[in-house]
C-alpha positions in Angstrom: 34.7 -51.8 -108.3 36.3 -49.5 -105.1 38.0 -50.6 -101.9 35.7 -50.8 -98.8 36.0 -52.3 -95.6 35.0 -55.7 -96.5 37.3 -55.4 -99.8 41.2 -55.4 -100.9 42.4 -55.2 -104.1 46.2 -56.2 -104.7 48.2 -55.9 -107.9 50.6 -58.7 -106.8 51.2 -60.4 -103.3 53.2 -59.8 -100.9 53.0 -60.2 -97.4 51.0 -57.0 -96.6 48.0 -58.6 -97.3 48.2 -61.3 -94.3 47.5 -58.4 -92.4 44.3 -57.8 -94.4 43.4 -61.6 -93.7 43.8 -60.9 -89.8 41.7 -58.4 -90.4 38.7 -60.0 -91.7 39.3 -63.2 -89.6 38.7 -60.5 -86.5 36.1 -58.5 -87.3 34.4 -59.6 -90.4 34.1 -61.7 -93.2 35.9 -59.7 -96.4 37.5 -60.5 -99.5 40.9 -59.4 -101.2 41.4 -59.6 -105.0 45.0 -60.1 -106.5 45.5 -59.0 -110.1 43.4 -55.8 -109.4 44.6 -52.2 -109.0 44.1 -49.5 -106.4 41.8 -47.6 -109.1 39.9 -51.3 -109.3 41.5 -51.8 -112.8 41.6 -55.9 -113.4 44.9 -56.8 -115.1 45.2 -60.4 -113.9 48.1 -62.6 -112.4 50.6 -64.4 -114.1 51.3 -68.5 -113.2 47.6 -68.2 -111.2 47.4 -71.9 -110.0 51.2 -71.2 -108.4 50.2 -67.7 -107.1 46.9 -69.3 -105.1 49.7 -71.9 -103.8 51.7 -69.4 -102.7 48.8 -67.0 -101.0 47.8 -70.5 -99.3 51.0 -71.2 -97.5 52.2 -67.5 -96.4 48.4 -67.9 -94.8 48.9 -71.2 -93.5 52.8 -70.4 -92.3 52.5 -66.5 -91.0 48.6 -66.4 -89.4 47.7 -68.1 -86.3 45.6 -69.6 -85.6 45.0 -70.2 -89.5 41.5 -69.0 -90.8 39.1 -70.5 -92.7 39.1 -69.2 -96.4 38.6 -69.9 -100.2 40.4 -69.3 -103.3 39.0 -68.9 -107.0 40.6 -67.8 -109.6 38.1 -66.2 -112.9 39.0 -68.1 -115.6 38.8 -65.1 -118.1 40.7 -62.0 -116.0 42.8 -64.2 -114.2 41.9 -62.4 -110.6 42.2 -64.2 -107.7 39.7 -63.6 -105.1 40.4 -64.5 -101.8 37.6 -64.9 -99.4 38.3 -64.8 -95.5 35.4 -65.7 -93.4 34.9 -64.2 -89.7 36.6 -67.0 -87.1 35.5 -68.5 -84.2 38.8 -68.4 -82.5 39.9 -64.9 -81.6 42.1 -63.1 -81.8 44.1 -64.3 -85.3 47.5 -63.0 -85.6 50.6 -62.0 -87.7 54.0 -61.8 -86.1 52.4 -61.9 -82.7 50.0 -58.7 -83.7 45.8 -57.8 -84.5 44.9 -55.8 -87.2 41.1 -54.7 -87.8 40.0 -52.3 -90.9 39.7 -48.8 -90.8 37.3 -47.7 -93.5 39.8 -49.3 -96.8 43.1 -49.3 -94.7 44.5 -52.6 -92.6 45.3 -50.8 -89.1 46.9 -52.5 -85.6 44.2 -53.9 -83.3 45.1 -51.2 -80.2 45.1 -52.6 -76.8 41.5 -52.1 -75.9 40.5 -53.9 -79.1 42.8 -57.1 -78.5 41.5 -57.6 -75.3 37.6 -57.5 -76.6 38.8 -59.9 -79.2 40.7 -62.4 -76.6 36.8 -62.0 -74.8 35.0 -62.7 -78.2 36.9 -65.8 -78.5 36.1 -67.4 -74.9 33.1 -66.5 -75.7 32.7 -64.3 -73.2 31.7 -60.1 -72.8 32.9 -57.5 -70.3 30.2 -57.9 -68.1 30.9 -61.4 -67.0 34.1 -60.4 -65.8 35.1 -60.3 -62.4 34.7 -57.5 -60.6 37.8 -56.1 -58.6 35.3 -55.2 -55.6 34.0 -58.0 -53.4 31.8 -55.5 -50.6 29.0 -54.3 -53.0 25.4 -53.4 -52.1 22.0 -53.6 -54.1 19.6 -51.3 -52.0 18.3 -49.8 -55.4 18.2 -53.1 -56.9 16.0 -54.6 -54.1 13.8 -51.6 -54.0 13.2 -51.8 -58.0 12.4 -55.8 -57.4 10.5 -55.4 -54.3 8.0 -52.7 -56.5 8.2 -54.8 -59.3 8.5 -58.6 -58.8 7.2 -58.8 -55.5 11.1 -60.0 -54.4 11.4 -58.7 -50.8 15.2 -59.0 -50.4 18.2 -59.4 -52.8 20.0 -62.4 -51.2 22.9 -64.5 -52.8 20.9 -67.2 -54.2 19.2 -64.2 -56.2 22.0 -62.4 -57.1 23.5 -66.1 -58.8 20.1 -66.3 -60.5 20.5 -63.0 -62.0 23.6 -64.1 -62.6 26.0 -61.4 -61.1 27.4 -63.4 -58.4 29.4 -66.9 -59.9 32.4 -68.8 -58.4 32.5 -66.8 -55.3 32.9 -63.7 -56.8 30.8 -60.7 -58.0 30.8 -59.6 -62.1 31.2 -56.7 -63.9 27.6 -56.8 -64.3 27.3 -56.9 -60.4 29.1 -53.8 -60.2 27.3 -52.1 -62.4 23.8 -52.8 -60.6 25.7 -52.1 -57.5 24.6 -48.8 -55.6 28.0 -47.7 -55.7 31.3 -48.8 -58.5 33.9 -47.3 -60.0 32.3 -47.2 -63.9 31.6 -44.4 -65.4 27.8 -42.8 -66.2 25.4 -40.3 -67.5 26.4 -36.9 -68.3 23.0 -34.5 -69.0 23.9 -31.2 -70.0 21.0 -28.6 -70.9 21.7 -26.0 -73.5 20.4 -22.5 -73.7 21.0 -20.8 -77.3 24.1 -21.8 -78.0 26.5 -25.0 -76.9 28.1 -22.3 -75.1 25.6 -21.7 -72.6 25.3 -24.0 -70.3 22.1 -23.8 -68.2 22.5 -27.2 -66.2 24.7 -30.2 -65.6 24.0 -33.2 -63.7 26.7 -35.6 -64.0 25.3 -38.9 -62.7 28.5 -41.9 -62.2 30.0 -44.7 -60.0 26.4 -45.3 -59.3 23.5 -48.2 -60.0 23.0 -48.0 -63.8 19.3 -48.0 -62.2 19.4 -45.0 -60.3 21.9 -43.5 -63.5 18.2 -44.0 -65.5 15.7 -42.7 -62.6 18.1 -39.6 -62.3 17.7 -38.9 -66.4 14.5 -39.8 -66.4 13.7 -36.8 -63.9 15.8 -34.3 -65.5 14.1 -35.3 -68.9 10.6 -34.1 -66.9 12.0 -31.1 -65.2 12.2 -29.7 -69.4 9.9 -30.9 -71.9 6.7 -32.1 -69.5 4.5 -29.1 -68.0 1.0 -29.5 -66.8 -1.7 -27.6 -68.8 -5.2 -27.1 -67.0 -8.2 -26.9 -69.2 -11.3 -26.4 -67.4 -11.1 -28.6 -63.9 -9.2 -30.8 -65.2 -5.0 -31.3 -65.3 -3.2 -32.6 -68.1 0.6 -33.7 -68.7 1.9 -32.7 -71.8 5.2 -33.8 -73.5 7.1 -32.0 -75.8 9.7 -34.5 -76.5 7.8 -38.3 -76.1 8.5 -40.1 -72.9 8.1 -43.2 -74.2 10.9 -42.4 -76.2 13.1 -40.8 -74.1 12.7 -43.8 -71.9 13.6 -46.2 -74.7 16.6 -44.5 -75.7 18.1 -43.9 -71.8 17.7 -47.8 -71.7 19.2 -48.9 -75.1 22.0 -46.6 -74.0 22.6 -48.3 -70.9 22.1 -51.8 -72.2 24.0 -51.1 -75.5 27.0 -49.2 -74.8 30.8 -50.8 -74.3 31.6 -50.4 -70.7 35.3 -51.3 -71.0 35.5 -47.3 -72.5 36.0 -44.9 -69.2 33.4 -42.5 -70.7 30.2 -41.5 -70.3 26.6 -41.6 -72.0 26.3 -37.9 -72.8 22.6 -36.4 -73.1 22.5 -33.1 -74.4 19.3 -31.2 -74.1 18.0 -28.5 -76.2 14.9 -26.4 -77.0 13.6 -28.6 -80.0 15.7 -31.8 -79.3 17.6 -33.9 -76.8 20.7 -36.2 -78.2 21.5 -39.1 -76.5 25.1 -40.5 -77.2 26.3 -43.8 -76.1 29.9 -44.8 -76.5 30.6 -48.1 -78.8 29.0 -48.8 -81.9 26.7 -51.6 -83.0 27.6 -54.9 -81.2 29.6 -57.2 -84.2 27.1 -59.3 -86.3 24.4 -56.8 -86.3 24.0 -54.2 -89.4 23.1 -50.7 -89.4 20.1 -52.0 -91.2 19.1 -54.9 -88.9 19.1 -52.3 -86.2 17.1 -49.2 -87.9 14.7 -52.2 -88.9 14.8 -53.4 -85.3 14.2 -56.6 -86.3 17.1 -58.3 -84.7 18.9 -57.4 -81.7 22.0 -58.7 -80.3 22.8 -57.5 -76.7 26.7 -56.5 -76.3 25.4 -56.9 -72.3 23.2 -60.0 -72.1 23.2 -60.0 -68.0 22.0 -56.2 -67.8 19.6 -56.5 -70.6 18.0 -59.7 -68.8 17.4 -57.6 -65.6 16.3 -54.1 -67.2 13.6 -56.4 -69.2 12.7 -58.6 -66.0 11.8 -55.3 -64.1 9.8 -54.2 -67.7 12.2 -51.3 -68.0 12.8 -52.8 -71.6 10.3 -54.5 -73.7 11.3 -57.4 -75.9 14.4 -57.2 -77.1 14.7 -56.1 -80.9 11.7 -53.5 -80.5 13.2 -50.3 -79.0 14.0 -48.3 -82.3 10.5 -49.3 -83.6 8.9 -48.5 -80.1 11.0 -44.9 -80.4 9.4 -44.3 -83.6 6.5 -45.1 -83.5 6.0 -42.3 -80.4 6.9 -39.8 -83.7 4.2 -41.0 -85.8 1.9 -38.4 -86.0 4.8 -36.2 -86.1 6.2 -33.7 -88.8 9.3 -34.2 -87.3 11.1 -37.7 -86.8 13.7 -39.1 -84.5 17.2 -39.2 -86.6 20.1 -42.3 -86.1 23.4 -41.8 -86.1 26.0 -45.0 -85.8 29.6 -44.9 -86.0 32.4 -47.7 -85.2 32.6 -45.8 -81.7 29.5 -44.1 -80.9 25.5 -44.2 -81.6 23.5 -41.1 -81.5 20.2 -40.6 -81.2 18.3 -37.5 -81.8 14.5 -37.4 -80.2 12.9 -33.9 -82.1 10.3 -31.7 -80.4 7.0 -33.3 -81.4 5.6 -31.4 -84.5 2.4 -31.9 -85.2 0.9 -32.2 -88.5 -0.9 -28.9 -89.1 -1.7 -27.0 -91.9 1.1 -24.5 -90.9 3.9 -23.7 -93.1 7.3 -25.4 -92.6 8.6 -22.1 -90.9 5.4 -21.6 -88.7 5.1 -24.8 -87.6 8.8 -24.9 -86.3 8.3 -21.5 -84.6 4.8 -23.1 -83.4 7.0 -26.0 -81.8 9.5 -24.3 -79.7 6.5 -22.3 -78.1 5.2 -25.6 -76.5 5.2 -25.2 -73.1 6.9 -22.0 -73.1 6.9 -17.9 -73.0 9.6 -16.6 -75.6 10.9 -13.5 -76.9 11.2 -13.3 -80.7 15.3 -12.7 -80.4 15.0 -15.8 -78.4 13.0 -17.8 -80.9 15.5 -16.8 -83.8 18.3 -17.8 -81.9 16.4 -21.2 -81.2 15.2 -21.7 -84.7 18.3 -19.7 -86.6 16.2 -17.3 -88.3 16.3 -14.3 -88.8 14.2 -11.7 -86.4 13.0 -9.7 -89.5 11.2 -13.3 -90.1 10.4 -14.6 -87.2 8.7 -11.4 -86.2 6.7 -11.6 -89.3 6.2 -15.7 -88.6 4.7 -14.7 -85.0 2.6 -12.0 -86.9 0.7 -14.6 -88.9 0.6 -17.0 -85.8 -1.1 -14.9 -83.5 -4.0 -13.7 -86.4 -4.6 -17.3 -87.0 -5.0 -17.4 -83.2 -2.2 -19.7 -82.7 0.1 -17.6 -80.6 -0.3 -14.5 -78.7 1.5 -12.0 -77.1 2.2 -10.7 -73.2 3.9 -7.9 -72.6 4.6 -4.5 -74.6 7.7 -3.4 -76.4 10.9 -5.0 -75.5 9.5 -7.0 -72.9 6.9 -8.7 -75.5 6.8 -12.5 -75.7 5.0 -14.8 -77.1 3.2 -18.0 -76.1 0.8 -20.6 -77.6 -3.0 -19.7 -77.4 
């Protein structure tokens, strides 16, 4: 057995473990075992009918409100195992304080925590909050319902509907649709070579979270679409899906923890773009049950319910499968990276099955849509130019590249 974030072991009990108890009664359901060493060695407790007496009343005296929980004891080690289950009534305390788990350590609840967990036990998210502005407009709002529902003006009776008007007052969710706030945004950033070069920014905040997805959705255009003409006729091509892109941009927006001053960053590169949204997965929902997209549970219910009423979403629960199954009939498949704080994204060039060589095809990709240089594709690939010079050899006799230019000045684009 090892220590993880969902289990404690104790070689005798003292108080330190009430914190533990907080800990579990917060954030998840978790177990702590008494008679067991750090290294997971099971030497038992002495007196273990007294000792689960004693555990039950420094829980029942020190934590409030008191947790539900369970006691066993194995009848052949003599371990006690102490199960706490995830409360209803947030947050639990000890001497007046929150504690959470950090990987296999007990850690104080910080401020921004205690006040999500006071939320989570009113039942209640950031977004139903009220706002602290009471002049707000919808222009962008209107426009998108007026296209889309065939709802000519955004008036009070809809804005209660939608439910970002209650009690007299706008919500946090009100703000956020708002065509202007004080919330934070969408920060695109375009890469040449290196992280280092910057080739554009456009830094998109204290705007409508609708206009924050129209303005990434036209940057994402502006650098992996380009028109390619084949006869008389004009086609769009997409190096990185839109589909996907669009999926990801929305998740983001619907997903993320708004309470955080920080924005959702989207970093753009020649074979990639990474989309980063602050917060990690919303509580009750595993990393599994969110790869599997199976389940969803929306940390912003209101702005979910609006992105899916103007069909910016489809059902709720389908966005990673929707994402990958844009990728399909790639080589090269979207990657997911989740964190207590963050979740990344990571949409690849398409690659398409060919019978190319790993190497080629890669070299193959990052000419889609473009004229390069072959110090320009080894910086973009991170080979070397002995081999990519010999890689763009073999492309252009098996008439997948050619060349333009002489000398220096040579590049090299797909036939």
């Amino acid at each position: 057995m090892r220590e993880s974030k969902t289990l404690e072991f104790k070689e005798q009990v003292t108080n330190t473990f009430l914190k533990t108890v907080c800990a579990f009664a917060n954030y998840g359901t978790g177990e702590i075992k008494f008679g067991v060493r750090d290294d997971g060695t099971e030497v038992g407790v002495s007196q273990p009918e007294k000792t689960c007496l004693d555990i039950e009343n420094r829980i029942n005296d020190c934590i409030v409100p008191v947790p539900e929980y369970t006691l066993n004891i194995h009848p052949k080690t003599a371990v006690i195992t102490l199960r706490v289950q995830e409360g209803l009534h947030k947050p639990y305390l000890y001497k007046s304080k929150a504690y959470r788990r950090n990987d296999t350590a007990t850690v104080e609840a910080d401020r921004l925590s205690l006040t999500r967990l006071i939320l989570a036990g009113q039942n209640l998210s950031f977004e139903e909050l009220d706002a602290q502005d009471s002049e707000l407009h919808f222009s962008i709002l209107e426009e998108k319902m007026r296209d889309r529902l065939q709802i000519e003006k955004v008036s009070l009776d809809v804005l209660k509907t939608l439910q970002l008007y209650r009690n007299g007052k706008y919500n946090h969710a009100g703000e956020l649709l708002a065509d202007r706030n004080k919330l934070p945004g969408v920060d695109m950033l375009r890469f040449g070579d290196t992280i280092n070069i910057i080739l554009d920014r456009v830094t998109c905040s204290h705007v409508s979270v609708l206009e924050q997805y129209d303005t990434a959705l036209s940057i994402y255009r502006k650098y992996y679409q380009f028109e390619e003409i084949t006869g008389a006729l004009r086609e769009i091509k997409e190096l990185i899906p839109e589909a996907a892109f669009r999926e990801a941009v929305a998740n983001a927006l619907v997903h993320r923890t708004w309470d955080v001053n920080a924005h959702i960053n989207i970093a753009m590169f020649a074979d990639r773009i990474e989309i980063t949204s602050p917060g990690g997965l919303p509580d009750g929902l595993s990393e599994e049950d969110y790869l599997s997209g199976g389940i969803s549970i929306l940390r912003n219910p209101i702005i979910g319910s609006i992105f899916y009423r103007l069909h910016m979403i489809e059902n709720f629960g389908t966005g990673i499968r929707r994402i990958n199954e844009t990728y399909r009939e790639s080589e090269k498949k979207p990657i997911y990276q989740i964190t207590d704080n963050s979740i990344k994204i990571t949409l690849p060039v398409l690659q398409e099955k060919t019978d190319l060589r790993k190497d080629e095809a890669e070299i193959y990709t990052l000419l889609k849509g473009r004229t390069m240089s072959s110090t320009e594709l080894a910086a973009a690939s991170g080979f070397g130019k002995t081999k990519v010079v010999s890689i763009l050899k073999r492309l252009t006799e098996q008439g997948y590249t050619h060349s333009v230019g002489n000398g220096r000045a040579t590049k090299y684009t797909i036939s």
